[in-house]
N, C-alpha and C positions, 0 to 999 in steps of 0.2 A: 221681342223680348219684353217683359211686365216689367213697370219699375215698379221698385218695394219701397212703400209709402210709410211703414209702420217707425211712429216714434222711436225715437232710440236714445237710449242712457252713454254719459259717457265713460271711455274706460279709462284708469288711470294708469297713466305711464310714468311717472317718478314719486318717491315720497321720499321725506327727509326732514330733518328736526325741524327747520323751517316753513315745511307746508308741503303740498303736491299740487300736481299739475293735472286734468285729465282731459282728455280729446275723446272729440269723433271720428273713427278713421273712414278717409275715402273710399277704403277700399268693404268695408261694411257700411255705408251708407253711400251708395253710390251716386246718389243726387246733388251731393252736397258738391263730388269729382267734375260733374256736369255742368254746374254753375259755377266752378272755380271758385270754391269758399270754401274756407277751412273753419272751424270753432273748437275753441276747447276754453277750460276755466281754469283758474288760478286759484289756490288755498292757501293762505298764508297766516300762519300762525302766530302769537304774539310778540312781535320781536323780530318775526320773520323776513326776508327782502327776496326781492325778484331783482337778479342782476339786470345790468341794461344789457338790452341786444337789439340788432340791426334786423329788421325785416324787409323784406325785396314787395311788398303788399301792404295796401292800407289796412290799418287795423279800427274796430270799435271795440271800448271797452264798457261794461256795464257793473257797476259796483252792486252786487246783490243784500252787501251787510257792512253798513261803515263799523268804525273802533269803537268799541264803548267808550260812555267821556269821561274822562282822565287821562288818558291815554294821547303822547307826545306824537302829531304828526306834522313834516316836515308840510312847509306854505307854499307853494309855488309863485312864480313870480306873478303878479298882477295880470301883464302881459300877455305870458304862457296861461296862462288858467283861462282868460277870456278868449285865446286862438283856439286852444284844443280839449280844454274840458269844460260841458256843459250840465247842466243836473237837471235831467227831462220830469221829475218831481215837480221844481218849483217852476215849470214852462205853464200859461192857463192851458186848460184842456180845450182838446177839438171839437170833440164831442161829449156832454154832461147831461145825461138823463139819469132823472132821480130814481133811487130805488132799482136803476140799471146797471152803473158803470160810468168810467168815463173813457178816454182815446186820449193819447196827446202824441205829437208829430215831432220830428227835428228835422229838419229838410235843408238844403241849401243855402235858400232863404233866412233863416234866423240862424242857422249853424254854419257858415260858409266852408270849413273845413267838409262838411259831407259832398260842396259841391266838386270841389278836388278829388274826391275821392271815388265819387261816382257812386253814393249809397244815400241811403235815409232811413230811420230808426225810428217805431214808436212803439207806446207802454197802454199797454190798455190791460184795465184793473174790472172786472165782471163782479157785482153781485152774486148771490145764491141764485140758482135759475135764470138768470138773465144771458140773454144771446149777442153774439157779436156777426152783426149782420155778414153776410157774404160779401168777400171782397174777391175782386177777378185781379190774375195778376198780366199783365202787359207786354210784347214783344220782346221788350230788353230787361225784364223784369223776374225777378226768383226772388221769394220772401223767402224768410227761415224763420217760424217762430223756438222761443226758451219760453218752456213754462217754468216760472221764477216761485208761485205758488199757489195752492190749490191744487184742485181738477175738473176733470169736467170731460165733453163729448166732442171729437173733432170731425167732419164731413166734408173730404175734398172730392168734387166732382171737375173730370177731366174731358176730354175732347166727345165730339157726340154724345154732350149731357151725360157718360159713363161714372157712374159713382165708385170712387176706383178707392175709397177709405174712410170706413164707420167705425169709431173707433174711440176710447176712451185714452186720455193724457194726464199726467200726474206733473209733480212739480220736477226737475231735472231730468225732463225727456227734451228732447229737438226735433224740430217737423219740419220739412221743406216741400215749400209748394211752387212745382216749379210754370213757366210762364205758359200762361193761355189756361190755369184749372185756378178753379174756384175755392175757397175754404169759407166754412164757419165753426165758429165754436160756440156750442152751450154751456155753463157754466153749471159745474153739481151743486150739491145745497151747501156747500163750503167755502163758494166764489171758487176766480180764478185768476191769476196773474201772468200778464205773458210778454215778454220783449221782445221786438219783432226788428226783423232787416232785410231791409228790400233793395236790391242793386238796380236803382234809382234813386236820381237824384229829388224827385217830387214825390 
């Protein structure tokens, strides 16, 4: 049976004066069922709140749009802020090539909370035309990139060098690539931004 590689939008399952919610479902994105990874994003509105609740699964969150300033947000405690929230922004980058792009990582190593959890995160920002080399991914390994903005050109090659996805991505699709195939991305003449998660801890 083929697996279906094609990006996908997510769909929304609640709205409400306070914001909505939308996911990818397993059951339309079957790679995601395969790797045991769920995604979906959170909308929340001015004023808005996300109750607390319990998850049975590690989660990563990615802030795509802080508050504009003026705007009263609650401090977390010292503590709490340096165990479980990070801002991969102001982390130096991995990789900086001018007039390229850059890479930056969160790993076990400087985030210890990813090493509990068995994952690791990075943000790579593309110039206009510029490529994001090919990465292979690993045994115990499935990336899932979010293009966060821009677009550009994505090429995952899988098992017997088979190019199994030529394909163009925009900003609020989801890609998974799962272990042993290859990805890259070109970036169109607009760049491209992408936040990536990989179930590894390196």
């Amino acid at each position: 049976m083929d697996m279906d590689f094609t990006p996908k939008f997510a769909k929304q399952l609640f709205e409400g004066e306070g914001g909505s919610y939308h996911s990818w479902s397993a059951t339309e994105f079957p790679l995601l069922a395969e790797a045991k990874i769920g995604a979906g994003f959170l909308v929340l509105r001015p004023g808005g709140f996300a109750l607390p609740h319990y998850a049975d699964s590690s989660k990563i969150g990615y802030v795509l749009q802080a508050p504009e300033e003026g705007q009263n947000m609650p401090v977390p405690q010292i503590n709490n802020a340096n165990k479980w929230v990070k801002n991969i922004v102001n982390f130096p980058a991995d990789i900086q090539v001018e007039r390229a792009g850059i890479a930056t990582s969160l790993t076990g190593t400087n985030f210890p909370f990813l090493e509990e959890a068995g994952l690791s995160c990075s943000l790579v920002k593309l110039e206009p035309n510029a490529v994001h080399s090919p990465q292979y991914t690993t045994v115990n390994m499935v990336q899932v990139f979010y293009v966060v903005k821009g677009s550009g050109k994505v090429q995952i090659v899988g098992l017997n060098s088979k190019l199994v996805l030529d394909t163009n991505v925009v900003a609020g699709q989801l890609l998974v690539v799962p272990r042993f195939f290859v990805a890259a991305i070109v970036a169109d003449g607009e760049g491209i931004e992408c936040f990536s998660i990989k179930t590894s801890t390196g």
